[in-house]
Each structure stands twice: as C-alpha cells, then as structure tokens.
C-alpha positions in Angstrom: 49.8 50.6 36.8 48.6 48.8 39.9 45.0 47.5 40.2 44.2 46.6 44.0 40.6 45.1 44.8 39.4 44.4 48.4 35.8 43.3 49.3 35.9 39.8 48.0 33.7 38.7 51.0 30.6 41.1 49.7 28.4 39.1 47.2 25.4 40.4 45.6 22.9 38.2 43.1 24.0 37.2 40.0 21.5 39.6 38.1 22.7 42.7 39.8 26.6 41.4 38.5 25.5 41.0 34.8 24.5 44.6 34.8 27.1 46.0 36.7 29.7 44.5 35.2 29.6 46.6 32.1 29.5 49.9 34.0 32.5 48.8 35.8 34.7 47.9 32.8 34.2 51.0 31.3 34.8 53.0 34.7 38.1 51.0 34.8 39.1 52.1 31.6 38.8 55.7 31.9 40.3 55.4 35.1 43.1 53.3 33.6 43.6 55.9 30.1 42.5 59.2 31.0 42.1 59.3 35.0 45.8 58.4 35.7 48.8 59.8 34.5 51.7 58.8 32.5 54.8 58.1 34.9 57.0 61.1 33.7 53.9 63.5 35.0 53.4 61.9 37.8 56.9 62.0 39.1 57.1 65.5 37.9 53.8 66.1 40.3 56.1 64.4 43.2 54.3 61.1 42.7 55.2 57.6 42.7 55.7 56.6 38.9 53.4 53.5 39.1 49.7 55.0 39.6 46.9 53.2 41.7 43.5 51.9 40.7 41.5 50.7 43.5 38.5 48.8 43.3 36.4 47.8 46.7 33.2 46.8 48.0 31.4 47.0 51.3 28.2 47.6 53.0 26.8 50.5 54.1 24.0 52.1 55.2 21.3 49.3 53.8 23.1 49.9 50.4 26.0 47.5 48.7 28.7 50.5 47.5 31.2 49.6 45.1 33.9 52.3 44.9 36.3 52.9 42.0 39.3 54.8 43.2 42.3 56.5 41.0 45.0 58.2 42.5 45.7 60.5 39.1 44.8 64.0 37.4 41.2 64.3 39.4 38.3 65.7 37.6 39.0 69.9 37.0 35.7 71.8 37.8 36.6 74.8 35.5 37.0 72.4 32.8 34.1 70.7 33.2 32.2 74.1 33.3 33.2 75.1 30.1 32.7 72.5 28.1 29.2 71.9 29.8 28.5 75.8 29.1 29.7 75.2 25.1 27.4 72.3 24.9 24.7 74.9 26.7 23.7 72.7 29.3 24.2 75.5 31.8 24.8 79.3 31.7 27.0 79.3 34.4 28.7 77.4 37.3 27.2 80.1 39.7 25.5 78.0 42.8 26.4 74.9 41.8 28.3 72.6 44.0 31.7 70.7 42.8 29.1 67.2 43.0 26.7 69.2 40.7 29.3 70.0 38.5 30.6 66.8 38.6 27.7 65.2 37.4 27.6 67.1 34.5 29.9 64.5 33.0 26.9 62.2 32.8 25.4 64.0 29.9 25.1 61.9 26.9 28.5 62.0 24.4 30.0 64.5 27.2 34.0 64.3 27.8 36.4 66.7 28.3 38.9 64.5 27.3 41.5 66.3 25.0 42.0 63.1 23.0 39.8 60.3 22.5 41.6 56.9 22.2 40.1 53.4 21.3 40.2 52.2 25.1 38.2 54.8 26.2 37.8 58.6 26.6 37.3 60.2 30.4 33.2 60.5 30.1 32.4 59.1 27.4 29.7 56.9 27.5 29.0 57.4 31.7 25.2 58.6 30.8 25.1 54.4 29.8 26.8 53.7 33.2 24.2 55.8 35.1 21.1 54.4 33.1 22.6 51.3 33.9 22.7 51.7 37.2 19.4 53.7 37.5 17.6 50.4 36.0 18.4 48.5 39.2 18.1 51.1 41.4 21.3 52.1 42.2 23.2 55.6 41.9 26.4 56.6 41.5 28.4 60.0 43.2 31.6 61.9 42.7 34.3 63.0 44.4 37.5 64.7 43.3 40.3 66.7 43.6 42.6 68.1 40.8 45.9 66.4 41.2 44.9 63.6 43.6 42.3 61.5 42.3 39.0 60.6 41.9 35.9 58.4 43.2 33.2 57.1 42.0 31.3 55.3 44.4 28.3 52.9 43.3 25.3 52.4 45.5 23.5 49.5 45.0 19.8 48.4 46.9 20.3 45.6 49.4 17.5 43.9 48.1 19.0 40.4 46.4 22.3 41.1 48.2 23.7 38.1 50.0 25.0 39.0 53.7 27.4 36.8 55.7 26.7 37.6 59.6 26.2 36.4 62.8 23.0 35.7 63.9 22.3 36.6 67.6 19.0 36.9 70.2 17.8 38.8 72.4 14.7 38.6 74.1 12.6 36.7 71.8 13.9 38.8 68.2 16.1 37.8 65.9 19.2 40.1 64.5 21.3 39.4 62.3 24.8 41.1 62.6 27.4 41.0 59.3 30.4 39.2 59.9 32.9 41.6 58.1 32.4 44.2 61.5 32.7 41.5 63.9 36.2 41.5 66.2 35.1 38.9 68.8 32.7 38.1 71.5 32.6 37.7 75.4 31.4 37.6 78.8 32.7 40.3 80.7 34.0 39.8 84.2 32.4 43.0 86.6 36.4 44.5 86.9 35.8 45.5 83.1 32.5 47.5 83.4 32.3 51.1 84.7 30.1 54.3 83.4 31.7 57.2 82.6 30.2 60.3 83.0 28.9 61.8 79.6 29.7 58.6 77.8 27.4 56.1 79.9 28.2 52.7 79.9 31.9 51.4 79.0 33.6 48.3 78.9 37.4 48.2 79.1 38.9 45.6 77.2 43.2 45.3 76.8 43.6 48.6 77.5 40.9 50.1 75.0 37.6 51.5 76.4 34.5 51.3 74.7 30.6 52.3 74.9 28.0 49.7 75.3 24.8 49.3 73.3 22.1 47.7 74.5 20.2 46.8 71.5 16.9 45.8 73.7 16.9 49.3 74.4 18.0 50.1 71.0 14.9 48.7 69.7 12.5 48.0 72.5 13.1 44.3 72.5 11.4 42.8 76.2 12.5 40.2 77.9 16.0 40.5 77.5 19.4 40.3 79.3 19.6 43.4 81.0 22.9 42.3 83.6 26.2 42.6 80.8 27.6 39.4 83.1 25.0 37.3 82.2 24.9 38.5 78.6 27.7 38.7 75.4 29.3 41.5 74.4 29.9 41.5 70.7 33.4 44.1 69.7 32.2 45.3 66.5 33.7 48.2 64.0 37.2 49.2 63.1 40.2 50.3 65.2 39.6 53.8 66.3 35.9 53.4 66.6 34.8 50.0 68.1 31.7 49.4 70.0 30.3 46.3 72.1 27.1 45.4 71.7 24.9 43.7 74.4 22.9 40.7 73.4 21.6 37.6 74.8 23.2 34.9 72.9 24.7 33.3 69.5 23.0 31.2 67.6 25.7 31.2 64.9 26.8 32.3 61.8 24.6 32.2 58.5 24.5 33.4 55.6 21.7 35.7 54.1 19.9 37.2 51.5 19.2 40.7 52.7 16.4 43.1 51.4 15.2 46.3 52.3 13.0 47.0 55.1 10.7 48.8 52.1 8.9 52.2 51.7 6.3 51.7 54.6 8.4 51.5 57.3 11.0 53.9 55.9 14.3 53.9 58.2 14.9 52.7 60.9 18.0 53.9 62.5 20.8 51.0 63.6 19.0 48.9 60.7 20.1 48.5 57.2 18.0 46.0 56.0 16.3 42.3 56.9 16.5 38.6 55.9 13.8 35.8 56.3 15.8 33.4 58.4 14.7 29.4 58.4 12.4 29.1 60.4 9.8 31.9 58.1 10.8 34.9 60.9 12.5 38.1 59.8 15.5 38.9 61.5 17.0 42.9 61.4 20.6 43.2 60.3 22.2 45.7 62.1 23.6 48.6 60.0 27.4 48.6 62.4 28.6 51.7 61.1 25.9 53.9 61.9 25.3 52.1 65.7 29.2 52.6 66.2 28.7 55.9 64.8 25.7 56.7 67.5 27.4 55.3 70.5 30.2 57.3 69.6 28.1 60.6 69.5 26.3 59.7 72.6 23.5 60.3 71.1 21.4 57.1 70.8 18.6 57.3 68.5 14.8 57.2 69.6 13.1 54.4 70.8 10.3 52.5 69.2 7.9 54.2 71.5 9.4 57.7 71.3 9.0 57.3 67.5 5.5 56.3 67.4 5.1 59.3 70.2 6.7 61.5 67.2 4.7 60.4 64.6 
C-alpha cells in the first residue's frame, strides 16, 4: 500500500483542521480496508500489486478541496441500490444519477461492506463525516468507477483559509494572485505580441502561444496600463492551459487570510474570494482556473457595467 499526499503549500485555520481531521482518518481507512484490494486481486484485475491512496489539496473555485483518491474496487451502483432499497430508503434506482446513488452511502449505519472489520467498514460511519463537514460549511461529492477507484472530494469555505499569492496593481485596485499558479513574470518585447483572429490577443513566449487578459477590463479597473510593453505579463496555470495576465505592477508576495466575497455580492466571475491587506483595503484574489479557463474559451465574462446593465 502506497499513501502519496501533495498540497502541502494549502493551509487552512487551525479550527477547520481539528474538525476535519477526523473525517479524514476515517476516509483513509475505508479507503485503506475496504476501497483497495488485496494484491492477488489486483494483479488478477491486471493491476500493479501495491494499490495507491492519494491524498491532495488545492484551491478552487473560492473553495479549499481536499480530495481522497483510491485506485481499487470503486463504489458498485447496483450494490448500493440494493442494499439502499432493503433498508427502504428508495423504491428504485429509476432517475437517479450514479452521484445520487452514491450518496446514498451517507445514510446513517449504511455499508455495503460484506465484512465489517475493526479498522473500518466501506460506509460506515460517513453520515458523521458529512455532518462534520456540514457543521463548517463544507460538502463532500463522489465519483467512481467499478474496478478503478474512487474520489471523494472535500469542499471547504475559503473563509479562515490562509492564501500564499502575489499581490499585484493595477490602476489604483489591489489583487491578490495565489502563488501555487504563478510560472513567472515579464515585460514583453513588441516581437512577442500579435492578435490572432478568433483568439484576440496572444503573446508568444519560447515557442508557446498564449491569450492575454487584461484584468482592467476584466473588472473595469480605470486608470490602468493599457500598452502590454509598459505593463507585466504574469504566466499563470498549468502546462497545456497557461494564460498571461496583464497588470500594472508587483508589489510582492504576501501571505493571506482569504474569505468569501459573501451572499450580497454573490459571484463574481475570475474571483474566488478576498483578503484585507495592511493597509485596511480589500484586495480580490483571482480564482486562476476559471480566468485560464475563460481566456481559453474566448469567452470573457461580462463587465462590471454589463452586469449591473443585466441586473
């Protein structure tokens, strides 16, 4: 058995730990006694002898997700039906998705473990793990797939979760960009700009071309660097979907605690959450994935003023 954990640069209060902690020992144990198979099985499934449980954490989407990831038997929907339709929590599986189905395994004492052990048995206790979870806001989803493993990813608020980033201006606003997504930043020379028909702006960098976001535009900031050569470009995402984005300067790296923006403004797209920085102003922190994932689309979200003209 392997354990592999990655994420060790994600912190979160010391409040939100205590009570996830027990959640995640018990998660580990199924995982570890009933979610991954003995080696004989697994080499006579064609796997590798020695299974895999991965633990990691990351940011995403104004949330702190913890996944727990097992590479063995998977979670089996007609099992799970069966047992839930004994215990007559349902008539039948008829509509329901494989996630709906899934969650049936948080009904209190439900397992569909054929032999409970004194580590732990594959459900058992999970309706603690999600009122655990439900007490500081957080939720928990399922994925699986019979032979190949399972999922369970853990969302957590951002509210109390500390943030390493960059902190960077432009115009006279403050954002604050997380350091895990950050590649490098520079002044382009004019050679390296060009627009590209459907795609807009681009910036070609060693070979790799990628869109530019202007996050002045992005979020109606005035007064800001509008010529990329007398501005930064910031490479941020991973390697098949990288994006630059255009800001004024850096004013360096710091570390945060992040919270959510809250019900009244609702979200904001690009923005997963905000900090107070030191001098009393609130700085955004740029949600990466989702900005990568709207340059990539080329379709930018709506401005400010296009919102407010919605609403």
């Amino acid at each position: 058995m392997q354990v592999v954990t990655d994420g060790d640069d994600v912190e979160i209060d010391r409040t939100l730990v205590d009570r996830l902690s027990d959640p995640l020992v018990h998660m580990v144990r199924n995982a570890v006694d009933h979610g991954v198979e003995p080696p004989h099985e697994r080499t006579a499934n064609g796997k590798a002898g020695t299974g895999v449980v991965r633990l990691r954490a990351f940011h995403a989407s104004g949330n702190v997700v913890v996944e727990l990831i097992d590479d063995g038997r998977g979670l089996h929907r007609d099992k799970i039906v069966k047992k839930a339709i004994e215990r007559e929590l349902i008539e039948s599986d008829k509509g329901l998705s494989d996630s709906e189905v899934f969650n049936l395994i948080f009904a209190p004492g439900f397992s569909t473990a054929d032999k409970i052990t004194d580590i732990s048995g594959r459900g058992v206790g999970m309706d603690v793990v999600r009122r655990n979870l439900e007490e500081i806001r957080g939720r928990i989803d399922i994925t699986s797939a019979p032979g190949q493993g399972t999922t369970f990813a853990i969302r957590l608020p951002l509210t109390l979760a500390v943030t390493d980033g960059m902190l960077v201006r432009v115009g006279e606003e403050r954002f604050i960009v997380p350091l895990t997504h950050i590649h490098m930043s520079f002044r382009p020379e004019p050679s390296m700009l060009s627009t590209v028909v459907g795609k807009g702006e681009m910036v070609l960098l060693r070979g790799e071309l990628m869109p530019i976001v202007r996050l002045h535009r992005l979020f109606d900031v005035p007064n800001a660097v509008e010529n990329p050569l007398k501005g930064l470009l910031m490479i941020v995402g991973d390697g098949t979907r990288r994006t630059a984005l255009l800001v004024d300067d850096l004013l360096g790296q710091q570390q945060v605690v992040a919270k959510a923006l809250g019900d009244g403004l609702g979200k904001v797209a690009g923005v997963s959450g905000g900090a107070i920085l030191g001098d009393g102003r609130v700085g955004l922190i740029v949600d990466v994935n989702e900005t990568v994932a709207l340059a990539q689309s080329g379709e930018p979200p709506p401005s400010r003023h296009e919102r407010a003209t919605a609403a």
